[in-house]
TIBAVO-192670 format. One record per residue (C-alpha): residue number from 1; residue in one letter; x, y, z. Coordinates in pm, 1 decimal, padded with zeros to 6 digits. Example, Ala and Ser with C-alpha at 12.3 -4.5 7.8 and 13.67 -1.06 7.14 Angstrom:
REM residues 2
{1,'a',{01230.0,-00450.0,00780.0}}
{2,'s',{01367.0,-00106.0,00714.0}}
***
This chain:
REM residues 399
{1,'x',{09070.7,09548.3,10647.7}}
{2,'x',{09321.8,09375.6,10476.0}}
{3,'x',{09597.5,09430.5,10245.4}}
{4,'x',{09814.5,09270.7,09997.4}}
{5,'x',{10184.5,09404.4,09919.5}}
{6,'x',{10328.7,09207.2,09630.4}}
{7,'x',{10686.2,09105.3,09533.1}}
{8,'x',{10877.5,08916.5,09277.7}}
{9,'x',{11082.3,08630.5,09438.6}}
{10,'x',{11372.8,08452.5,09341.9}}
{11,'x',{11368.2,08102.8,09492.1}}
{12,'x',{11754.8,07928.5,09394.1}}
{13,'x',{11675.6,07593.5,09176.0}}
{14,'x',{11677.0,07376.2,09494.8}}
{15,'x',{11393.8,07609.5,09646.2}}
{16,'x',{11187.4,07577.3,09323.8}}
{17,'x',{11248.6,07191.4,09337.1}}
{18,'x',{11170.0,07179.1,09718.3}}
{19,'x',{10841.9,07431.5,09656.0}}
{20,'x',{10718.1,07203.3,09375.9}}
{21,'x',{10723.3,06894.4,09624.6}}
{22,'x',{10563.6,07095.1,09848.1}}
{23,'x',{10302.6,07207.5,09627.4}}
{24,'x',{10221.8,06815.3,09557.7}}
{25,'x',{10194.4,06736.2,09925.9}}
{26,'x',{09956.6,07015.4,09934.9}}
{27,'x',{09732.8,06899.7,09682.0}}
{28,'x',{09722.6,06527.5,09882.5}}
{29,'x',{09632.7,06691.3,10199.6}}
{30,'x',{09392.7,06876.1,10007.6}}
{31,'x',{09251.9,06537.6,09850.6}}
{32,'x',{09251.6,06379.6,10149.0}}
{33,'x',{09010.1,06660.4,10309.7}}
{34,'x',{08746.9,06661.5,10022.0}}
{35,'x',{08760.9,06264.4,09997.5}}
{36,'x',{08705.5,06258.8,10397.1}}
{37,'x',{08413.4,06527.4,10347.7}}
{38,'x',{08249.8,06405.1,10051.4}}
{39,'x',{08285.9,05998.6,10225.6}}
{40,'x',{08099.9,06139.3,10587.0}}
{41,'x',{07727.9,06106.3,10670.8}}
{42,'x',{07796.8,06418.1,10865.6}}
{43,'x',{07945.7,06756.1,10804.5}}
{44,'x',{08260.4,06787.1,10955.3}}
{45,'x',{08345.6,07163.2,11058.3}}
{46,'x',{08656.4,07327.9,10960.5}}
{47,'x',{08842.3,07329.9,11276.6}}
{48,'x',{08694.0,06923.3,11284.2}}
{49,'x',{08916.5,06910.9,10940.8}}
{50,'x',{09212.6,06995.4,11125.8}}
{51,'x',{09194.7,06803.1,11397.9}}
{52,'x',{09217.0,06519.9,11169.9}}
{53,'x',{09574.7,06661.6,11027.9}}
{54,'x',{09811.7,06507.0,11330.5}}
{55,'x',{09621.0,06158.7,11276.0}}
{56,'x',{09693.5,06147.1,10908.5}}
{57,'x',{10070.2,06231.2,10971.5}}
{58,'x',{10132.0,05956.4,11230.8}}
{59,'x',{09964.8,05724.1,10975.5}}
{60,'x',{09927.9,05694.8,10608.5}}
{61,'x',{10088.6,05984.8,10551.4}}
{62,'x',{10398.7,06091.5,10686.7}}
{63,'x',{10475.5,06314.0,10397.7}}
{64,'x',{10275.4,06582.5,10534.0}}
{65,'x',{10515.3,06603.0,10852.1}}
{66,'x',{10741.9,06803.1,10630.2}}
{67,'x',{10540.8,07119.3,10575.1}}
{68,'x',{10455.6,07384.6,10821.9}}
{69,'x',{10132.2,07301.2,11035.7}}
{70,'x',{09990.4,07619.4,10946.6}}
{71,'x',{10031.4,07616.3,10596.2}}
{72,'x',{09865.7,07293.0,10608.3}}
{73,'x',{09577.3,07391.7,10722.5}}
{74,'x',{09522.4,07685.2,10521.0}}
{75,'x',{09522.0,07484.5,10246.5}}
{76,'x',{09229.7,07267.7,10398.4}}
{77,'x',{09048.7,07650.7,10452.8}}
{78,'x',{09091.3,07625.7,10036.6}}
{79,'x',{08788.9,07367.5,10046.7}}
{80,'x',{08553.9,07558.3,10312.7}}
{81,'x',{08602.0,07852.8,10149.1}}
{82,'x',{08498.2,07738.0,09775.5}}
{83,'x',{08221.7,07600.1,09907.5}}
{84,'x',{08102.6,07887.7,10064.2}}
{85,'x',{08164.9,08072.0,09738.7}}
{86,'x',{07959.4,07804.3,09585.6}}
{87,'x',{07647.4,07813.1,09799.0}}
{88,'x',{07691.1,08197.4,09743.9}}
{89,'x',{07618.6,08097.0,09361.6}}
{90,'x',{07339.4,07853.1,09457.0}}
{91,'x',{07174.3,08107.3,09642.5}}
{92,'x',{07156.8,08327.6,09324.0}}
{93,'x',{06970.8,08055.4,09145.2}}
{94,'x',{07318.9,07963.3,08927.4}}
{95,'x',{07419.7,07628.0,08839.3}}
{96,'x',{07724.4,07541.6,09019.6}}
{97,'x',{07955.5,07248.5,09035.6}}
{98,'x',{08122.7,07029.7,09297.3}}
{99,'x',{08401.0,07076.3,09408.6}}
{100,'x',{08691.0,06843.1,09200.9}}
{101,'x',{09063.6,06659.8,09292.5}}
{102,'x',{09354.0,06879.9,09225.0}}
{103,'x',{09684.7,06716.1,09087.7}}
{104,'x',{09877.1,07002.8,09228.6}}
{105,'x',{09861.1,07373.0,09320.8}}
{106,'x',{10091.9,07666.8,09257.4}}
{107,'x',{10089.1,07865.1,09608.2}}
{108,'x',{10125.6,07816.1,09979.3}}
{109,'x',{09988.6,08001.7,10243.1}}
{110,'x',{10167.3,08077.1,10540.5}}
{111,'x',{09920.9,08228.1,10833.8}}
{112,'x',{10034.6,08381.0,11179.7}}
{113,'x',{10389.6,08180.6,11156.3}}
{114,'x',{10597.6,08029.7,10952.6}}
{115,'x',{10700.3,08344.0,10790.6}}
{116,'x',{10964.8,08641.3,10832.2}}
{117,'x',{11023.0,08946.7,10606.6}}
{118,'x',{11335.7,09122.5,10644.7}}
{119,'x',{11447.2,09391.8,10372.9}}
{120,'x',{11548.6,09194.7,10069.5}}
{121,'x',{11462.8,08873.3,10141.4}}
{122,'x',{11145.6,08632.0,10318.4}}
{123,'x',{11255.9,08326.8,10566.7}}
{124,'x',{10973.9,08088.7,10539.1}}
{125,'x',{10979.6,07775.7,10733.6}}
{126,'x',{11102.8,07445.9,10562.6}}
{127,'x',{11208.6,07594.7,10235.9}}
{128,'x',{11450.2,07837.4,10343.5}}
{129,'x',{11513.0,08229.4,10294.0}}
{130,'x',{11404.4,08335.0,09978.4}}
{131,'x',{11516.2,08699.5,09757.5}}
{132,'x',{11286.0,08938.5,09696.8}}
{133,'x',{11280.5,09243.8,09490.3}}
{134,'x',{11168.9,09480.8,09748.8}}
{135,'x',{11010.4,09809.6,09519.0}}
{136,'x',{10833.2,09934.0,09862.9}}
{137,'x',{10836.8,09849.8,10223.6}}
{138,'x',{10514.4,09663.5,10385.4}}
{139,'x',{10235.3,09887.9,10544.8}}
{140,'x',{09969.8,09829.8,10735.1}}
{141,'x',{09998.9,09687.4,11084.9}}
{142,'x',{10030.9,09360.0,11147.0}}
{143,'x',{10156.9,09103.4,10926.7}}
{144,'x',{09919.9,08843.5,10910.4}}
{145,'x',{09997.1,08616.8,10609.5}}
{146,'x',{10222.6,08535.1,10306.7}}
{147,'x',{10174.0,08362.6,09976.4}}
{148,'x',{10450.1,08262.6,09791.9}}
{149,'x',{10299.8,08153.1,09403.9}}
{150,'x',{10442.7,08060.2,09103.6}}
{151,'x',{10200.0,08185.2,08830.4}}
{152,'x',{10113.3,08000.3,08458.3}}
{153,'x',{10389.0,08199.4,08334.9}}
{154,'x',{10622.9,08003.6,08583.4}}
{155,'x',{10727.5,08358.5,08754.0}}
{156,'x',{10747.8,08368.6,09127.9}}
{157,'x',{10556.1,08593.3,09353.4}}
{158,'x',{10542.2,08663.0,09744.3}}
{159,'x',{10288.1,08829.9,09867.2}}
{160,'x',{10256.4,08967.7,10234.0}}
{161,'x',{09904.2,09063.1,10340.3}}
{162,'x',{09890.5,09300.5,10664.4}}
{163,'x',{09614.0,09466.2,10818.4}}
{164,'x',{09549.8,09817.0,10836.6}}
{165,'x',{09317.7,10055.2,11004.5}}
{166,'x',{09029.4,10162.5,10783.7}}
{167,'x',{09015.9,10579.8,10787.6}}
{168,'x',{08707.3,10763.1,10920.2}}
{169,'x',{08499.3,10890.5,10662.4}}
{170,'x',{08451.5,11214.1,10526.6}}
{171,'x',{08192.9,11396.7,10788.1}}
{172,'x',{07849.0,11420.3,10545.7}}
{173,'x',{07844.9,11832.0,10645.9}}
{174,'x',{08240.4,11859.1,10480.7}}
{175,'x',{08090.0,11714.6,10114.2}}
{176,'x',{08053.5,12000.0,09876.9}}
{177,'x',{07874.8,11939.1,09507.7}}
{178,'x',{08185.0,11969.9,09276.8}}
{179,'x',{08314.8,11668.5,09551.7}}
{180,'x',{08062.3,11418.3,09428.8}}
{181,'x',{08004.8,11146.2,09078.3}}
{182,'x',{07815.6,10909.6,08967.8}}
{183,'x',{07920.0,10664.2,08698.6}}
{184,'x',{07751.1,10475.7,08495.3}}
{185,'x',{07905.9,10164.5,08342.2}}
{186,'x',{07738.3,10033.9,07956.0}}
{187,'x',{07830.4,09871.0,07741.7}}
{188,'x',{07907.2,10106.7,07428.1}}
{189,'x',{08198.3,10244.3,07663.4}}
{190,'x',{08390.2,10150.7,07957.0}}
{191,'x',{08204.8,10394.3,08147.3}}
{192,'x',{08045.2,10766.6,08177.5}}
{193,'x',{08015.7,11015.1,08496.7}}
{194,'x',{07805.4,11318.6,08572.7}}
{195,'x',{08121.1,11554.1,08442.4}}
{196,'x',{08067.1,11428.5,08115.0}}
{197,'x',{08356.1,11216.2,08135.8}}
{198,'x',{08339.8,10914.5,07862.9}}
{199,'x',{08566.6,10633.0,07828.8}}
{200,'x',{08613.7,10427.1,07506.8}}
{201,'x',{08521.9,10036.9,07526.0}}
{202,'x',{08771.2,09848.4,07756.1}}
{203,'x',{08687.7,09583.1,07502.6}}
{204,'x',{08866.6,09826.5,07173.4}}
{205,'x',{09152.6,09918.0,07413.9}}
{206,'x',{09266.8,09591.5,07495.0}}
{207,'x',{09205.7,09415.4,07167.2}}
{208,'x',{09524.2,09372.5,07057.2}}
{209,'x',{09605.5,09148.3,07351.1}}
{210,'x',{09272.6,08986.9,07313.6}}
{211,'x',{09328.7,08890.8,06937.7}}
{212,'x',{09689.1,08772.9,07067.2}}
{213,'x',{09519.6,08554.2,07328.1}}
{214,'x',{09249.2,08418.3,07060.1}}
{215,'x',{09626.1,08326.4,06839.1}}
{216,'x',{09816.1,08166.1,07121.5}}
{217,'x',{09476.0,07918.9,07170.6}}
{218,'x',{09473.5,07847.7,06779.8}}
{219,'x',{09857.8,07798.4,06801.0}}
{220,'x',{09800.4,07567.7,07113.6}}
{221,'x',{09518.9,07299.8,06955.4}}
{222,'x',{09725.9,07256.2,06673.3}}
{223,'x',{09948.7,07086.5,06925.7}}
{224,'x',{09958.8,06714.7,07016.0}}
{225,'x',{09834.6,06717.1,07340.8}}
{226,'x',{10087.5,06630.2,07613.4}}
{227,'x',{10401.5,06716.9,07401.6}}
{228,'x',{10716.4,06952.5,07433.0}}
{229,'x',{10557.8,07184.0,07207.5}}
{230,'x',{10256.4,07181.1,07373.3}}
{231,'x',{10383.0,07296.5,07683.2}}
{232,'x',{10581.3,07569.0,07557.9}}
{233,'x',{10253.9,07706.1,07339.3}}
{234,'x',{10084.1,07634.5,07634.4}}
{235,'x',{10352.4,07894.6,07841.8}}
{236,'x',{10329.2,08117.4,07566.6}}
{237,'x',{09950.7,08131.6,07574.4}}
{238,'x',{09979.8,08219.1,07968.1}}
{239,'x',{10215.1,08506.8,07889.8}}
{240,'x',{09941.6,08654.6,07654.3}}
{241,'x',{09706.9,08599.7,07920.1}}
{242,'x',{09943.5,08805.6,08150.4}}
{243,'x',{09969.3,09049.0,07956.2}}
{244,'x',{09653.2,09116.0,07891.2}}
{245,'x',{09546.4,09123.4,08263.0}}
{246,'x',{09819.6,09353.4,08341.7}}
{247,'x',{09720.9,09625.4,08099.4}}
{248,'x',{09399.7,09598.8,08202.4}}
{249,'x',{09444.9,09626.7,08578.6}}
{250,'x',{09711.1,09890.9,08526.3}}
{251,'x',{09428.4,10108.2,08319.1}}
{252,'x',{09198.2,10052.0,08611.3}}
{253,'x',{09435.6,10108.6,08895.4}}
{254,'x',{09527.8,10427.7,08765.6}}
{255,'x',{09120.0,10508.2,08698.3}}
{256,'x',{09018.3,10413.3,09032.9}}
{257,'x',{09316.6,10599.4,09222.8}}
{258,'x',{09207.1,10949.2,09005.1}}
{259,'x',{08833.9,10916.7,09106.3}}
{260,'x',{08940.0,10852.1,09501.4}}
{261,'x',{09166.3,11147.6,09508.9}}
{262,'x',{08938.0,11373.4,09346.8}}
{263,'x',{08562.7,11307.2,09483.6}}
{264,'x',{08481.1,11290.1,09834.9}}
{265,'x',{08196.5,11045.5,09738.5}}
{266,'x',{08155.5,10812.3,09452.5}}
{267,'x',{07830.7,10632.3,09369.5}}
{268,'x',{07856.6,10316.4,09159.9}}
{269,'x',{07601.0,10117.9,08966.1}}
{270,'x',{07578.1,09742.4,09207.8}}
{271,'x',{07582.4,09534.8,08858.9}}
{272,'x',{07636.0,09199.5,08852.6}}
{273,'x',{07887.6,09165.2,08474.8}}
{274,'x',{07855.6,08803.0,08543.3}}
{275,'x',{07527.3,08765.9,08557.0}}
{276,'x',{07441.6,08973.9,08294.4}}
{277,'x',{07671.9,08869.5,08038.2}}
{278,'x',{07467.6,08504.2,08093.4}}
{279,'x',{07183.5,08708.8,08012.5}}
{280,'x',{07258.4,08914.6,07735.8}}
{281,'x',{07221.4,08775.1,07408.3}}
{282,'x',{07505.4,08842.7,07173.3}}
{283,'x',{07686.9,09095.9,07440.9}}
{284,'x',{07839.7,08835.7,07683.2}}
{285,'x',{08206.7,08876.3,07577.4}}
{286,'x',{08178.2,09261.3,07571.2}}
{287,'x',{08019.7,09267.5,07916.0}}
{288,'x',{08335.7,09056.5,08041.6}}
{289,'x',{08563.0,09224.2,07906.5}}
{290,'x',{08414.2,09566.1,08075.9}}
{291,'x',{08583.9,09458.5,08402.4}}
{292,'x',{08328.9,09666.9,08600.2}}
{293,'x',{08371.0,09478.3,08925.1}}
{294,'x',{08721.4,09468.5,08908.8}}
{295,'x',{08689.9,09869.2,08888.6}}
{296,'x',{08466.5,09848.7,09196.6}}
{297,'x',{08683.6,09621.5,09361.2}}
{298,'x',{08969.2,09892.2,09312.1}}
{299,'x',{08764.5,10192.7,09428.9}}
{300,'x',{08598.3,10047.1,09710.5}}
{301,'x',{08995.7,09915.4,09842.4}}
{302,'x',{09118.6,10276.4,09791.7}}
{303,'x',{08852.7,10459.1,09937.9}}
{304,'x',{08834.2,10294.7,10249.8}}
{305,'x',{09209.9,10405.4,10359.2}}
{306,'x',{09087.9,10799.3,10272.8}}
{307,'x',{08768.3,10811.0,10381.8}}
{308,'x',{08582.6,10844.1,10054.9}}
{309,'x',{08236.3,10745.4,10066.2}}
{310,'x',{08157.2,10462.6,09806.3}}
{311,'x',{07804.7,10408.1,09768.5}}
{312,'x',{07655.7,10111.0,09551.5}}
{313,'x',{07326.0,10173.9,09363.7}}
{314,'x',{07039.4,09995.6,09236.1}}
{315,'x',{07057.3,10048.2,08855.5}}
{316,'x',{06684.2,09982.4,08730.6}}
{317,'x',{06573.7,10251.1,08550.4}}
{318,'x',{06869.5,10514.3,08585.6}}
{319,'x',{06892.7,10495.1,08179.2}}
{320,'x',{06532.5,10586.8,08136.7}}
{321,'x',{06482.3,10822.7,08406.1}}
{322,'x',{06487.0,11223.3,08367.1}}
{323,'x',{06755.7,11341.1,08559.4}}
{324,'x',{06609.6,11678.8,08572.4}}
{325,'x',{06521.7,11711.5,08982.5}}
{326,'x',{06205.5,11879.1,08895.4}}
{327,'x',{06085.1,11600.8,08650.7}}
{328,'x',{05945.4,11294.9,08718.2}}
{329,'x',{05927.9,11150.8,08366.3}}
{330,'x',{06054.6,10883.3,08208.7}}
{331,'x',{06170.3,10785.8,07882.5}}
{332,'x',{06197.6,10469.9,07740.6}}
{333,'x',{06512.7,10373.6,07520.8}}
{334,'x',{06607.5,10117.4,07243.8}}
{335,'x',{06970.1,10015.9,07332.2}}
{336,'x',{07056.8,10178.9,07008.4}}
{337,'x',{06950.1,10532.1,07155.3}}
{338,'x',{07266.9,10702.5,07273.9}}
{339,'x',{07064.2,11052.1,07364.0}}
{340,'x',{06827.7,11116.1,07660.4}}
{341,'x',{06547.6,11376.2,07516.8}}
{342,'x',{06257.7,11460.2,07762.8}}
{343,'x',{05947.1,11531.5,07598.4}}
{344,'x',{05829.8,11722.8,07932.6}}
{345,'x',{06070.4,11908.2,08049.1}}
{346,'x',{06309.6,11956.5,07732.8}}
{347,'x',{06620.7,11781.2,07875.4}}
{348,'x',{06868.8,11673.5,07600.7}}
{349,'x',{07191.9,11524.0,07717.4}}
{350,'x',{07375.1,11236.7,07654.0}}
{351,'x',{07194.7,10869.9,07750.4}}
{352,'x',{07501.0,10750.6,07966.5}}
{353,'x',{07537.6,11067.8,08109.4}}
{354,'x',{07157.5,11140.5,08208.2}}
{355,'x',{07226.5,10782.2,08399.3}}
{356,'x',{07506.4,10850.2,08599.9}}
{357,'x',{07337.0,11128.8,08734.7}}
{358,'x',{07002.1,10915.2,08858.2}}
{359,'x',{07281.8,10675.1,08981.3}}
{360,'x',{07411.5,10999.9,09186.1}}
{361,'x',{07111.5,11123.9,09261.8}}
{362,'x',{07028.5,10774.5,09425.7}}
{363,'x',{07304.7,10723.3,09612.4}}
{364,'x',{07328.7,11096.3,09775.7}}
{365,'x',{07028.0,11026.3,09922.3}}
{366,'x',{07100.2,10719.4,10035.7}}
{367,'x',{07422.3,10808.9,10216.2}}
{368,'x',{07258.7,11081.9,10459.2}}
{369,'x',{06975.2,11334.4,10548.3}}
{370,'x',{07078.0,11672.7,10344.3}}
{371,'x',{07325.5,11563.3,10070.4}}
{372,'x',{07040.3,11502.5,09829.9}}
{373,'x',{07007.3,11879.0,09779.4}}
{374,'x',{07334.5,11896.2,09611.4}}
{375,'x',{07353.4,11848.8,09214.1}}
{376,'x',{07590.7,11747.8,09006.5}}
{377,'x',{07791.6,11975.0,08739.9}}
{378,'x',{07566.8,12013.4,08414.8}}
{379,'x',{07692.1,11851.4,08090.9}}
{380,'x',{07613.7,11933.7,07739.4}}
{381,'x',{07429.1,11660.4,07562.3}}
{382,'x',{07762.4,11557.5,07302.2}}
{383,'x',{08014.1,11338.9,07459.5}}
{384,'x',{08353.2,11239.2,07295.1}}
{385,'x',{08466.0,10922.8,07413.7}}
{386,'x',{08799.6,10962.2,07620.0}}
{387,'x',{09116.2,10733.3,07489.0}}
{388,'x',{09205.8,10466.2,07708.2}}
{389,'x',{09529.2,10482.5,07587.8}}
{390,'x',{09591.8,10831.0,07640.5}}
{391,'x',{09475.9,10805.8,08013.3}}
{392,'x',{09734.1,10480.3,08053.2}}
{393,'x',{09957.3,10741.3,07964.1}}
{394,'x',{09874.7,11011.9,08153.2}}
{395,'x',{09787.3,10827.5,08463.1}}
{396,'x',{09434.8,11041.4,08492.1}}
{397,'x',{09165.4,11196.9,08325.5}}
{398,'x',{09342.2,11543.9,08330.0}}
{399,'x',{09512.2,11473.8,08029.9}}
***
């Protein structure tokens, strides 16, 4: 697998200057690939693409001479790879676009060459050696690639992306039943597990940088459109933005890290947020704003480099189900139900809760032959949502 270490660069003014023309020659080659692909009768592969790169530069376009080979054709990998992301959409029966003209881009890839990290600073061909603030040293193996990016709120980032060897996991006979959860992810709160473990609404946590987002876009169509102001409301719009991405992924770094160093094996509702905030009347912008996948995304990342088993479960009827092993009933819930009360067996417990232990349930025994037998840690049917705030400060759920 792969891995991405990130650092803040510090390119002088004539390395900004020299990136931004770069940038714009990067856009034109990729123009020049979509207009050649859209214009053919035939498809024309990826490595046809760049076949095509030397012809352009002896002819119409010289300009591309002056950027590094490789980095050139990454950039024409940009347009194979949206469109495989695209016909991943298509295939889900979404409506997708084509693929449009760019004006200009904000990062360059550099892959297998090009590129050299030392300690406080990264050569990279035809721009020059640029500073870094170096917080940690690169991992991993082999260095593979490096993105240098300038982001909306014109800051500079390098990032090197190495590969590293995925860890063997945990032996199925080693897993114990206080090593396992399930979590189930609603929309009420961010999320609850089989310890009883409830987190507020990612949505009430990060509202003050969502109303500051929803002022910066009022601020910014009160501006005439293509005017100094505008672009400074504009930059000012893309800070919010920032910051509101940063406090979320911070939250759900420090989440995901917790869970991986504490349970040899994690089972995870397979939701699609996307999806189902298009279908969701009313709850779109609360399911967004959930970030489940991004959670996912960090637990599945961590795992995989301790050997934590991460197992991704079907979801239909884990909120209706009994949990109880010996019953096989189950009970159907308004949205507005928050408690889980068996009529056959007498199990009360808490609606989210009662989930994430189906969603455990499921997953044990669909990682191996024996682990269904364990069960998870019983709860008591009242749950107080946990503060988001107070595990941002913490850095866990031990708090």
């Amino acid at each position: 697998m792969k891995l991405a270490y990130q650092y803040k660069a510090h390119p002088t003014k004539e390395q900004q200057t020299e990136l931004y023309r770069q940038f714009n020659v990067h856009a034109d080659i990729y123009n020049k690939a979509l207009e050649t692909l859209n214009k053919s009768d035939e498809w024309i592969s990826h490595y046809q693409m760049n076949n095509k790169l030397p012809k352009w530069k002896r002819g119409e376009h010289p300009d591309f001479k002056t950027i590094h080979s490789k980095s050139a054709q990454e950039t024409v990998g940009r347009i194979y790879r949206a469109i495989k992301g695209l016909s991943s959409q298509k295939q889900k029966n979404r409506k997708v676009g084509k693929l449009r003209y760019k004006n200009t881009v904000n990062s360059i890839e550099y892959n297998q060459s090009g590129f050299t990290v030392h300690d406080d600073y990264i050569e990279l061909s035809k721009i020059g050696d640029i500073p870094i603030t170096k917080h940690r040293p690169v991992g991993g193996n082999d260095i593979k690639s490096v993105i240098i990016k300038q982001t909306r709120t014109s800051e500079w980032f390098i990032s090197v992306i190495v590969s590293v060897d995925e860890t063997e996991e945990i032996p199925i006979e080693d897993i114990h039943s206080d090593d396992v959860v399930g979590i189930d992810v609603n929309v009420s709160n961010l999320f609850a597990d089989t310890e009883g473990n409830k987190l507020e609404s990612l949505y009430k946590f990060l509202k003050p940088e969502l109303e500051r987002v929803k002022k910066e876009h009022r601020n910014l169509s009160c501006k005439e459109y293509g005017s100094n102001n505008y672009y400074k409301q504009k930059k000012k719009l893309a800070k919010a933005y920032s910051n509101l991405v940063n406090k979320r992924d911070d939250l759900l770094h420090k989440l995901s890290k917790w869970y991986v160093e504490k349970y040899d094996v994690i089972a995870l509702e397979d939701v699609d947020s996307k999806e189902l905030s298009e279908q969701s009347n009313g709850l779109g912008k609360y399911i967004r704003s959930q970030a489940w996948s991004r959670f996912a995304e960090f637990v599945n990342y961590k795992a995989s480099q301790v050997g934590v088993h991460v197992v991704s479960v079907d979801p239909a009827y884990t909120s209706q189900d009994c949990s109880n092993r010996e019953c096989s009933n189950r009970v159907k819930k308004s949205l507005s139900e928050r408690e889980h009360s068996c009529s056959e067996c007498g199990l009360e417990l808490d609606r989210d809760v009662n989930a994430a232990r189906n969603i455990l349930r499921k997953g044990l025994e669909k990682i191996g032959q024996g682990l269904a037998e364990l069960t998870p840690v019983e709860t008591g049917t009242s749950c107080d949502a946990v503060s988001l705030s107070s595990v941002a400060e913490a850095g866990s759920l031990d708090a």
